[in-house]
BAFI-3210 file (N, C-alpha, C; in Angstrom, 3 decimals, decimal comma, padded with zeros to 6 digits):
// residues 179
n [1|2|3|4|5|6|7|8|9|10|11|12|13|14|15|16|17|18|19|20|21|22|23|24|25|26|27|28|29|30|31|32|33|34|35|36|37|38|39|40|41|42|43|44|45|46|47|48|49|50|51|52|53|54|55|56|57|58|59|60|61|62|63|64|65|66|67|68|69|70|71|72|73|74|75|76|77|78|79|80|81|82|83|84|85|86|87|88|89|90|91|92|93|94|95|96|97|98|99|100|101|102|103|104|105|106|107|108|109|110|111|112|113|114|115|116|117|118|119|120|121|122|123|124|125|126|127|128|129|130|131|132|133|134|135|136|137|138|139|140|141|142|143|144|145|146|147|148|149|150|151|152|153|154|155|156|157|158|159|160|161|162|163|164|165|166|167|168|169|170|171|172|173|174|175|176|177|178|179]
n.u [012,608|010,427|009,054|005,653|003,485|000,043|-001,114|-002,931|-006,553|-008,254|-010,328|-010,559|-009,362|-011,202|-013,320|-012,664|-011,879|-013,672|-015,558|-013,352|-014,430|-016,734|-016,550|-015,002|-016,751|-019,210|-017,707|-017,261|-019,674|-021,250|-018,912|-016,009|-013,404|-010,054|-007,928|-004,620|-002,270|000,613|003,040|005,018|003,105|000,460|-001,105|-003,139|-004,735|-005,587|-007,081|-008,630|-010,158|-011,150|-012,968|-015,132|-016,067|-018,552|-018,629|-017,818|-014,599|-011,510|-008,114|-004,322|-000,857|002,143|005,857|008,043|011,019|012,664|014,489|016,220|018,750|018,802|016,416|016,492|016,440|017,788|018,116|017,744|014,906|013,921|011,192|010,510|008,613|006,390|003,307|000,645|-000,987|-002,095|-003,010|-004,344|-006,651|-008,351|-009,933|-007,708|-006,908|-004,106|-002,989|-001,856|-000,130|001,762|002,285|005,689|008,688|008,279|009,390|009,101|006,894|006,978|008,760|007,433|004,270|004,520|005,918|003,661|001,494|001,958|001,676|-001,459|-003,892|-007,408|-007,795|-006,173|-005,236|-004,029|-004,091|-003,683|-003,586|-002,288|-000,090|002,503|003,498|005,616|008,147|008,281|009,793|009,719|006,929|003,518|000,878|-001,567|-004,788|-006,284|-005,789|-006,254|-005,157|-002,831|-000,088|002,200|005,894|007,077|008,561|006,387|004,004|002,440|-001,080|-000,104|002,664|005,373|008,510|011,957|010,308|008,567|005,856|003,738|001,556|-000,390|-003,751|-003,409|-002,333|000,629|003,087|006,556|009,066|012,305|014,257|017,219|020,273|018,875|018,476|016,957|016,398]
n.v [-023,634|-020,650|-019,073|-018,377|-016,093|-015,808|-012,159|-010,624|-011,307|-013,035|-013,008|-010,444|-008,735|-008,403|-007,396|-004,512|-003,778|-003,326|-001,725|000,928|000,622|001,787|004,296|005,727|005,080|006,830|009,233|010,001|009,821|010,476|011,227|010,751|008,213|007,851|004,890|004,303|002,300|001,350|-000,662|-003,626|-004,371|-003,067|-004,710|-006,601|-005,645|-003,121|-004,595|-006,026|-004,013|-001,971|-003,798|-003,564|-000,652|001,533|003,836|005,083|003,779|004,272|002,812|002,547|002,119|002,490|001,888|002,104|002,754|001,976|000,935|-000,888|-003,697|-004,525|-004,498|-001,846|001,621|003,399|005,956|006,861|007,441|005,950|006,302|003,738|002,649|004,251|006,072|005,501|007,079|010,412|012,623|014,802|016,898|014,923|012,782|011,427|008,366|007,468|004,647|002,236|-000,385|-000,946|001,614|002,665|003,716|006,027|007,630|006,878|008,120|010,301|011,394|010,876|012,120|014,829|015,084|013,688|015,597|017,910|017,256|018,330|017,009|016,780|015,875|014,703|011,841|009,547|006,349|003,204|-000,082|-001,171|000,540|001,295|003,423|003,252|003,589|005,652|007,945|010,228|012,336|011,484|012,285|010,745|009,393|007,483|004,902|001,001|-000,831|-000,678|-001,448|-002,855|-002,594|-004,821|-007,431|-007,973|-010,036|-011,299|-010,614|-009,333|-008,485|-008,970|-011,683|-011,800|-011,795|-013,923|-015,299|-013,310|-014,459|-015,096|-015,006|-013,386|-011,393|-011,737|-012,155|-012,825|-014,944|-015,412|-018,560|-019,396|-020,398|-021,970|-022,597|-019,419|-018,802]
n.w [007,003|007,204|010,154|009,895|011,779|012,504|012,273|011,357|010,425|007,400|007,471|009,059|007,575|005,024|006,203|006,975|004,743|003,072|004,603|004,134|001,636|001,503|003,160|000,803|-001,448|000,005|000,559|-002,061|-003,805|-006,656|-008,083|-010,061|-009,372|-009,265|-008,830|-007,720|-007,648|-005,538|-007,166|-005,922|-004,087|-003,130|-004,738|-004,102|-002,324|-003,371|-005,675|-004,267|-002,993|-004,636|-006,067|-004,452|-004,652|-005,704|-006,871|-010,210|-011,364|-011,872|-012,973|-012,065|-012,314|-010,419|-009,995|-007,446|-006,208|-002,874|-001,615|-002,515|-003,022|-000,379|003,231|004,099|003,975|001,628|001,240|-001,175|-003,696|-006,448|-009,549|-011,036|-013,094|-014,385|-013,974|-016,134|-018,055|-017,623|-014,187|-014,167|-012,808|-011,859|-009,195|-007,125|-005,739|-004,227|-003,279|-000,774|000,497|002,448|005,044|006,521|006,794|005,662|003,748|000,738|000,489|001,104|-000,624|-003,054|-003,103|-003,577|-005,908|-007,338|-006,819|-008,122|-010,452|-010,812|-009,966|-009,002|-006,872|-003,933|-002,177|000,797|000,784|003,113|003,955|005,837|008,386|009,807|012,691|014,145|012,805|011,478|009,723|008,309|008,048|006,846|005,315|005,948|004,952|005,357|007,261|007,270|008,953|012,345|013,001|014,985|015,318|013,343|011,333|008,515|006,200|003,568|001,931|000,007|000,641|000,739|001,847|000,204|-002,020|-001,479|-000,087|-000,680|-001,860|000,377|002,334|004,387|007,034|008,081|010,871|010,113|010,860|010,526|009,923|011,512|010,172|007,571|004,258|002,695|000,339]
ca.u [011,314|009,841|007,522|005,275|001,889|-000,984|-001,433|-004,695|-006,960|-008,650|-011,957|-010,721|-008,928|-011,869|-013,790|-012,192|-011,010|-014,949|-015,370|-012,871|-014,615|-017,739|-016,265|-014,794|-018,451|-020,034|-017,435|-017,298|-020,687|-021,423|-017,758|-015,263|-012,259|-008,942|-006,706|-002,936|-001,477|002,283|003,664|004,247|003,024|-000,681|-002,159|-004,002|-005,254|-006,044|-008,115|-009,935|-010,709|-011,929|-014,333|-016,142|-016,631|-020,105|-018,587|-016,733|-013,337|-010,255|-006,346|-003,446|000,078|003,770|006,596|009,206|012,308|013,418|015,417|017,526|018,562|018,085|015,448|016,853|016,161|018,987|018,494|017,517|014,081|013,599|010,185|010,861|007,636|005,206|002,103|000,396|-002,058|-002,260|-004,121|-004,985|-008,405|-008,462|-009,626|-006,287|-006,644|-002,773|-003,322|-000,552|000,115|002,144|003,748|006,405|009,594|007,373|010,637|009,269|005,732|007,398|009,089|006,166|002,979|004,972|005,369|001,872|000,446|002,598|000,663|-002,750|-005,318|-008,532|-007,706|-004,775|-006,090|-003,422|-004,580|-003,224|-004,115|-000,869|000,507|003,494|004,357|006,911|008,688|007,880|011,108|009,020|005,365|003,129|-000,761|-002,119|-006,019|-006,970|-005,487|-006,645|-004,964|-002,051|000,887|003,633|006,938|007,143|007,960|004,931|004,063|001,130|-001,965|000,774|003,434|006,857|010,019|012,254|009,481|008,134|004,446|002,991|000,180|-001,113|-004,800|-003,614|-001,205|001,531|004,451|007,612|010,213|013,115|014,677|018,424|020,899|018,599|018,262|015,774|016,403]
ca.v [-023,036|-019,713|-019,692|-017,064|-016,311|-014,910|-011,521|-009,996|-012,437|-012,968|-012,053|-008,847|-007,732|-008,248|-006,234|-003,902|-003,359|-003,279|-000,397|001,575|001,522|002,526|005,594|006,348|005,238|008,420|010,411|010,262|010,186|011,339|011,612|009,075|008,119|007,300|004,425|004,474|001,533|001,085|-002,032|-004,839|-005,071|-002,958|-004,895|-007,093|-004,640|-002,356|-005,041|-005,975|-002,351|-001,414|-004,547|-002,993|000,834|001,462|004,752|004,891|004,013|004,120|002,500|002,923|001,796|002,994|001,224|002,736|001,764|002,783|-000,187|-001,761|-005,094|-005,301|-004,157|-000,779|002,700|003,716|007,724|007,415|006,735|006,175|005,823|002,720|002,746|005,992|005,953|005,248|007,998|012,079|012,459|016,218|017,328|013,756|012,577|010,586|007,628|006,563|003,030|001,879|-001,954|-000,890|002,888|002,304|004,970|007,324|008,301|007,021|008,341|011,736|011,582|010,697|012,542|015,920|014,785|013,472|016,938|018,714|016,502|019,146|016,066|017,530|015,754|013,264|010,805|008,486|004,980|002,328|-001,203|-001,238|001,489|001,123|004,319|003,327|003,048|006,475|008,944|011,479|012,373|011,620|012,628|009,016|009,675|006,366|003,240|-000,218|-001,051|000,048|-002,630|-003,176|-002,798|-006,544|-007,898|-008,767|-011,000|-011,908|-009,753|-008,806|-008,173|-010,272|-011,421|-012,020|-012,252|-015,185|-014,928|-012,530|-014,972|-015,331|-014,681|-013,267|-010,405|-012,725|-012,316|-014,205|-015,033|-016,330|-019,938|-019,152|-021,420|-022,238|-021,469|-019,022|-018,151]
ca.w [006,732|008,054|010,725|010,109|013,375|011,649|012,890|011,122|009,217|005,923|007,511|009,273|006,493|004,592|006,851|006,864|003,302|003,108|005,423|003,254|000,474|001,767|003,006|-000,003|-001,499|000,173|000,208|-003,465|-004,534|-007,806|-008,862|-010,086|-008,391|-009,913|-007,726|-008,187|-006,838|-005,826|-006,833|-006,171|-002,224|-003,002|-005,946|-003,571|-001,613|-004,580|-006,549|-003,079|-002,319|-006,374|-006,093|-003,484|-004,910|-006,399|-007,632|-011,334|-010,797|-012,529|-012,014|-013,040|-011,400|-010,334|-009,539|-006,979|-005,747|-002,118|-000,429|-002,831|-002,406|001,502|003,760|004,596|003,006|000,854|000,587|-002,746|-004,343|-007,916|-009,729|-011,920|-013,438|-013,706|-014,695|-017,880|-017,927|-016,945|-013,073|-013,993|-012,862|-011,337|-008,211|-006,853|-004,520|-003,702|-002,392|-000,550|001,016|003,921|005,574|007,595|007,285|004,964|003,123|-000,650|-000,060|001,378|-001,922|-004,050|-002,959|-004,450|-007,472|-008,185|-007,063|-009,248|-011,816|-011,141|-009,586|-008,394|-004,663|-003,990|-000,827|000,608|002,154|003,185|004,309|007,318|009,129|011,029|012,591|014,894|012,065|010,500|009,710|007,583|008,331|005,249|005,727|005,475|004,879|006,104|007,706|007,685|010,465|012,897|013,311|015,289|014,344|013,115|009,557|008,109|004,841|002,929|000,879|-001,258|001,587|000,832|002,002|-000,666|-002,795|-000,689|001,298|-001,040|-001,733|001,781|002,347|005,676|007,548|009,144|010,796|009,260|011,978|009,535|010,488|010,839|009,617|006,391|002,789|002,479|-000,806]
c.u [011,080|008,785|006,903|003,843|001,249|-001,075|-002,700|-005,120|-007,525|-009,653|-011,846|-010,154|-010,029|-012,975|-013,954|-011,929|-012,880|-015,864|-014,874|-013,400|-015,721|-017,637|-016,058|-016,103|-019,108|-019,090|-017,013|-018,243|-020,877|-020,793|-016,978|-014,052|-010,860|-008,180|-005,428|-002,468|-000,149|003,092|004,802|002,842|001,138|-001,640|-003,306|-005,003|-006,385|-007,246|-008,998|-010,930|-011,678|-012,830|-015,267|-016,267|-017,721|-019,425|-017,928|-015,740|-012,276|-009,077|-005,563|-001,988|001,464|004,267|007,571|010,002|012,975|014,542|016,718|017,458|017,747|017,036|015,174|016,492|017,415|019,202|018,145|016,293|014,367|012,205|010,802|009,841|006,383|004,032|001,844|000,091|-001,573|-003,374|-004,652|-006,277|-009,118|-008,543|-009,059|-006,452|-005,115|-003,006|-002,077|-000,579|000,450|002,939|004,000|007,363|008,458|008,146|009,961|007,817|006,282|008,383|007,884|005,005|003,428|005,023|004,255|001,316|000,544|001,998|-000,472|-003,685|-006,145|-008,351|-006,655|-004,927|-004,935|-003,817|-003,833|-003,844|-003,226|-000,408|001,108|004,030|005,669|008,005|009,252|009,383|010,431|007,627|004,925|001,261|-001,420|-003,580|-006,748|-005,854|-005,939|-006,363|-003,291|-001,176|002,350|004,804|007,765|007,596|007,110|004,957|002,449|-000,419|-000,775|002,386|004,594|008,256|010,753|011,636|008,554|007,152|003,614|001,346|-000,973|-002,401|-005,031|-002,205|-000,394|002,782|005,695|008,616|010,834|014,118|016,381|019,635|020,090|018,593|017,537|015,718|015,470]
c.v [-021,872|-019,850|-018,395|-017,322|-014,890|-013,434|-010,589|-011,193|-012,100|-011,857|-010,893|-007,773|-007,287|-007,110|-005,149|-002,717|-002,692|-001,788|000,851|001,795|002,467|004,011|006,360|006,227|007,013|009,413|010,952|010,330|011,012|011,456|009,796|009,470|006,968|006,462|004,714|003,392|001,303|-000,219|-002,608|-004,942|-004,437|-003,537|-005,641|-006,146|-003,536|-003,090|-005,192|-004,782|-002,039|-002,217|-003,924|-001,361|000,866|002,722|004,539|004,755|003,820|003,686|002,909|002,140|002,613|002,256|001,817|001,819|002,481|002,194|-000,794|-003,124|-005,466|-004,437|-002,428|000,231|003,040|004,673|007,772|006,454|006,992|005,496|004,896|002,238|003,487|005,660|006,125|006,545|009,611|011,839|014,073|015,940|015,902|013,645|011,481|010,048|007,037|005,713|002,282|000,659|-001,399|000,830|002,493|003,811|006,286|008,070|008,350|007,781|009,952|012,411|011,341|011,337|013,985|015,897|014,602|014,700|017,541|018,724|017,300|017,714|017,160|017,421|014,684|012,841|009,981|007,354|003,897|000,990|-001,427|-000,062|001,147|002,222|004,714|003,297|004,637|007,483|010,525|011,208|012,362|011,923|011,624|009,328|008,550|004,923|001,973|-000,763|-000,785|-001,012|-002,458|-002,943|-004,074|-006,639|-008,724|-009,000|-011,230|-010,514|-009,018|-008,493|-009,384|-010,273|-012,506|-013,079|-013,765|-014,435|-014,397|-013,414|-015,479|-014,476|-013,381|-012,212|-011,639|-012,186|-013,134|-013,748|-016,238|-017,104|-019,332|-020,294|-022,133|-021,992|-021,028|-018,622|-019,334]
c.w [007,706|008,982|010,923|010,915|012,250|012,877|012,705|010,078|008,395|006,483|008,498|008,379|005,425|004,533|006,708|005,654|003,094|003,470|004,860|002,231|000,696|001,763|001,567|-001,257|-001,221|-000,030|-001,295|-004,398|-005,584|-008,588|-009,397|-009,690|-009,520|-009,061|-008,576|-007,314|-007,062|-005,796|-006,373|-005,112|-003,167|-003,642|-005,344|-002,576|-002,705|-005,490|-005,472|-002,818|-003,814|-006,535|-005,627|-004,016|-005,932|-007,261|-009,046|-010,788|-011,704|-012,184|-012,956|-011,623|-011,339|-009,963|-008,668|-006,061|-004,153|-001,421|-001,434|-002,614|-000,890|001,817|004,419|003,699|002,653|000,920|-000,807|-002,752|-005,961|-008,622|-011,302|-013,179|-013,444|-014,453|-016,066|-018,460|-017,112|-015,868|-013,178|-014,092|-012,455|-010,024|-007,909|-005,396|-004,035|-003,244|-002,243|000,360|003,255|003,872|006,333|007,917|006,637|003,864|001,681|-000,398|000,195|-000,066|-003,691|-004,154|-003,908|-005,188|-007,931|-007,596|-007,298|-010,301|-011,916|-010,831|-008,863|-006,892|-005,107|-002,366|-000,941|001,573|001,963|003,806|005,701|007,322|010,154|011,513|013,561|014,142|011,447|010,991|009,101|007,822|006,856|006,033|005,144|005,753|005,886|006,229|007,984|008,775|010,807|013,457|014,017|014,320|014,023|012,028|009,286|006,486|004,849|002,833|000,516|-000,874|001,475|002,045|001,364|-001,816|-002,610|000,157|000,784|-001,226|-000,516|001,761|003,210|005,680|008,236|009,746|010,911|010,565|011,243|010,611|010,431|010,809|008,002|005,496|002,779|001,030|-001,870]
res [x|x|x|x|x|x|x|x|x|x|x|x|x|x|x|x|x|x|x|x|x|x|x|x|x|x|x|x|x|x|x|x|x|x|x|x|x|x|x|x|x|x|x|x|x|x|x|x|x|x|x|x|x|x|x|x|x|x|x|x|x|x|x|x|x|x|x|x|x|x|x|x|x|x|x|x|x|x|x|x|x|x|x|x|x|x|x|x|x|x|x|x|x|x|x|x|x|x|x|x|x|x|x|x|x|x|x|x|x|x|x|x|x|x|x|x|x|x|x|x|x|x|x|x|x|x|x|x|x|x|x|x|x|x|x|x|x|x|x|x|x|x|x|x|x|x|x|x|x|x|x|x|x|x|x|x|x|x|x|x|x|x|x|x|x|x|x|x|x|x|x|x|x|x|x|x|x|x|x]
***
Protein backbone atom coordinates (compact mmCIF):
# COMPACT_ATOMS: atom_id res chain seq x y z
CA UNK A 1 0.00 0.00 0.00
CA UNK A 2 0.99 3.69 -0.60
CA UNK A 3 1.41 5.92 2.11
CA UNK A 4 0.32 9.08 1.01
CA UNK A 5 0.70 12.68 4.11
CA UNK A 6 -1.94 15.05 3.33
CA UNK A 7 -0.34 18.11 2.20
CA UNK A 8 -3.22 20.81 1.48
CA UNK A 9 -6.75 19.99 2.75
CA UNK A 10 -10.32 19.78 1.67
CA UNK A 11 -11.03 22.99 3.53
CA UNK A 12 -8.04 24.98 2.13
CA UNK A 13 -8.53 23.87 -1.14
CA UNK A 14 -11.91 24.86 -0.79
CA UNK A 15 -10.93 28.16 0.23
CA UNK A 16 -9.21 28.81 -1.92
CA UNK A 17 -10.82 27.47 -5.08
CA UNK A 18 -13.45 29.99 -3.57
CA UNK A 19 -11.22 32.97 -3.70
CA UNK A 20 -10.57 32.19 -7.42
CA UNK A 21 -13.67 32.50 -8.44
CA UNK A 22 -14.45 35.58 -6.90
CA UNK A 23 -11.72 37.17 -8.66
CA UNK A 24 -12.69 35.95 -11.71
CA UNK A 25 -16.41 37.08 -10.42
CA UNK A 26 -15.29 40.84 -10.67
CA UNK A 27 -13.01 40.61 -13.01
CA UNK A 28 -15.57 39.41 -15.36
CA UNK A 29 -18.52 41.23 -14.55
CA UNK A 30 -20.97 41.63 -17.09
CA UNK A 31 -19.29 39.19 -19.51
CA UNK A 32 -19.33 35.44 -19.77
CA UNK A 33 -16.49 33.29 -19.36
CA UNK A 34 -15.70 30.16 -21.25
CA UNK A 35 -13.57 27.27 -18.97
CA UNK A 36 -11.48 24.77 -20.91
CA UNK A 37 -10.47 22.09 -18.81
CA UNK A 38 -7.48 19.64 -19.48
CA UNK A 39 -8.24 16.24 -18.76
CA UNK A 40 -8.24 14.04 -16.81
CA UNK A 41 -6.29 15.74 -13.58
CA UNK A 42 -8.58 19.41 -13.83
CA UNK A 43 -12.19 18.16 -13.89
CA UNK A 44 -12.33 18.42 -10.18
CA UNK A 45 -11.01 21.51 -9.92
CA UNK A 46 -12.94 22.84 -12.94
CA UNK A 47 -16.46 21.70 -11.65
CA UNK A 48 -15.44 23.15 -8.03
CA UNK A 49 -14.31 26.46 -9.49
CA UNK A 50 -17.69 26.80 -12.19
CA UNK A 51 -19.96 26.16 -9.01
CA UNK A 52 -18.80 29.15 -7.52
CA UNK A 53 -18.98 31.82 -10.64
CA UNK A 54 -22.07 34.09 -10.52
CA UNK A 55 -21.00 35.14 -14.04
CA UNK A 56 -22.40 33.03 -17.32
CA UNK A 57 -20.11 30.38 -17.87
CA UNK A 58 -19.34 28.00 -20.38
CA UNK A 59 -16.96 24.48 -20.70
CA UNK A 60 -15.71 22.65 -22.87
CA UNK A 61 -12.63 20.03 -22.60
CA UNK A 62 -9.16 18.82 -24.24
CA UNK A 63 -7.32 15.96 -23.82
CA UNK A 64 -3.39 16.08 -24.22
CA UNK A 65 -0.82 13.73 -24.13
CA UNK A 66 2.77 14.75 -22.89
CA UNK A 67 4.35 11.80 -20.78
CA UNK A 68 3.53 8.66 -22.25
CA UNK A 69 3.50 5.73 -20.32
CA UNK A 70 5.90 6.96 -17.45
CA UNK A 71 6.16 10.08 -15.58
CA UNK A 72 8.66 11.84 -17.76
CA UNK A 73 8.13 14.34 -20.69
CA UNK A 74 8.71 12.67 -23.93
CA UNK A 75 9.40 15.79 -26.42
CA UNK A 76 6.32 15.28 -27.97
CA UNK A 77 2.79 16.55 -27.11
CA UNK A 78 -0.22 15.48 -28.87
CA UNK A 79 -3.79 16.91 -28.37
CA UNK A 80 -5.84 13.65 -28.13
CA UNK A 81 -8.97 15.32 -27.75
CA UNK A 82 -9.74 19.13 -28.93
CA UNK A 83 -12.44 20.82 -28.22
CA UNK A 84 -16.00 20.53 -29.11
CA UNK A 85 -16.78 24.06 -29.83
CA UNK A 86 -14.99 27.39 -31.67
CA UNK A 87 -13.32 29.91 -28.60
CA UNK A 88 -13.40 32.91 -31.20
CA UNK A 89 -14.45 36.21 -29.70
CA UNK A 90 -14.47 34.10 -26.44
CA UNK A 91 -13.35 34.86 -23.17
CA UNK A 92 -10.85 31.66 -22.46
CA UNK A 93 -10.30 30.41 -18.93
CA UNK A 94 -7.57 27.39 -19.39
CA UNK A 95 -8.04 25.57 -16.08
CA UNK A 96 -5.31 23.47 -15.34
CA UNK A 97 -4.92 20.73 -12.20
CA UNK A 98 -1.25 20.99 -11.85
CA UNK A 99 2.08 23.13 -13.84
CA UNK A 100 5.03 21.56 -13.29
CA UNK A 101 7.65 21.35 -16.53
CA UNK A 102 5.28 23.82 -18.57
CA UNK A 103 6.35 21.93 -21.78
CA UNK A 104 2.42 20.85 -22.84
CA UNK A 105 0.98 24.22 -21.77
CA UNK A 106 4.07 25.99 -23.69
CA UNK A 107 2.77 23.89 -26.46
CA UNK A 108 -0.88 24.54 -26.03
CA UNK A 109 -1.59 28.20 -25.12
CA UNK A 110 -0.36 28.94 -29.07
CA UNK A 111 -2.59 27.04 -30.49
CA UNK A 112 -5.72 28.15 -28.63
CA UNK A 113 -4.80 31.85 -29.47
CA UNK A 114 -4.45 31.15 -32.93
CA UNK A 115 -8.17 30.10 -32.38
CA UNK A 116 -9.08 34.36 -32.14
CA UNK A 117 -10.53 34.22 -28.10
CA UNK A 118 -11.30 37.66 -26.87
CA UNK A 119 -8.66 36.88 -23.69
CA UNK A 120 -7.05 33.40 -22.93
CA UNK A 121 -6.38 33.35 -18.77
CA UNK A 122 -4.35 30.37 -17.52
CA UNK A 123 -5.04 29.02 -13.82
CA UNK A 124 -4.23 26.53 -12.06
CA UNK A 125 -5.06 24.88 -8.72
CA UNK A 126 -0.86 23.60 -8.14
CA UNK A 127 2.11 25.17 -9.26
CA UNK A 128 5.26 23.52 -9.08
CA UNK A 129 7.87 25.69 -10.44
CA UNK A 130 10.84 23.98 -9.41
CA UNK A 131 9.89 21.86 -11.83
CA UNK A 132 9.28 24.41 -14.66
CA UNK A 133 11.52 23.90 -18.11
CA UNK A 134 9.43 26.47 -20.19
CA UNK A 135 7.90 29.66 -18.71
CA UNK A 136 4.06 29.70 -19.28
CA UNK A 137 2.21 33.04 -17.94
CA UNK A 138 0.09 31.25 -15.25
CA UNK A 139 -2.63 34.06 -14.39
CA UNK A 140 -3.35 32.63 -11.10
CA UNK A 141 -2.20 29.88 -8.73
CA UNK A 142 -3.99 28.13 -6.07
CA UNK A 143 -1.19 27.22 -4.46
CA UNK A 144 2.72 26.81 -4.82
CA UNK A 145 4.09 23.12 -4.12
CA UNK A 146 7.09 21.52 -3.66
CA UNK A 147 8.64 19.41 -5.93
CA UNK A 148 6.78 16.26 -4.45
CA UNK A 149 4.38 13.78 -6.26
CA UNK A 150 1.16 14.70 -5.36
CA UNK A 151 -2.38 12.76 -5.71
CA UNK A 152 -5.88 13.46 -5.12
CA UNK A 153 -8.67 16.42 -6.49
CA UNK A 154 -8.15 14.76 -9.64
CA UNK A 155 -4.25 14.30 -9.33
CA UNK A 156 -3.23 10.39 -9.96
CA UNK A 157 -0.72 7.87 -9.83
CA UNK A 158 -1.36 5.27 -12.14
CA UNK A 159 -4.71 6.30 -12.19
CA UNK A 160 -4.95 5.63 -8.40
CA UNK A 161 -5.82 8.72 -5.70
CA UNK A 162 -7.70 10.73 -8.10
CA UNK A 163 -10.71 10.59 -5.81
CA UNK A 164 -9.15 12.12 -2.75
CA UNK A 165 -10.91 15.11 -1.22
CA UNK A 166 -7.37 16.28 -0.46
CA UNK A 167 -3.65 17.30 -2.07
CA UNK A 168 -1.46 14.32 -0.74
CA UNK A 169 1.70 13.20 -1.18
CA UNK A 170 2.06 9.40 -2.34
CA UNK A 171 5.41 7.89 -1.16
CA UNK A 172 5.14 4.43 -3.17
CA UNK A 173 5.74 1.10 -0.95
CA UNK A 174 8.61 -0.64 -2.82
CA UNK A 175 8.65 -4.18 -3.24
CA UNK A 176 4.65 -4.18 -3.84
CA UNK A 177 2.11 -4.41 -6.51
CA UNK A 178 1.03 -1.14 -7.19
CA UNK A 179 -0.64 -1.82 -10.14
Amino acid sequence: MDKISVLISQEAIETRIQEMADRINRDYAGQKVHLIGILKGSVFFLCELAKRLTVPTTMDFMSVSSYGAGTEFQGRVKIVMDLSESIEGKHVILVEDIIDSGNTLAYLLPILKSRGPESLRLITLLDKPERREKEVPVEESGFVIPNAYVVGYGLDYGQKYRNLPYIGIVEVQKGENNG
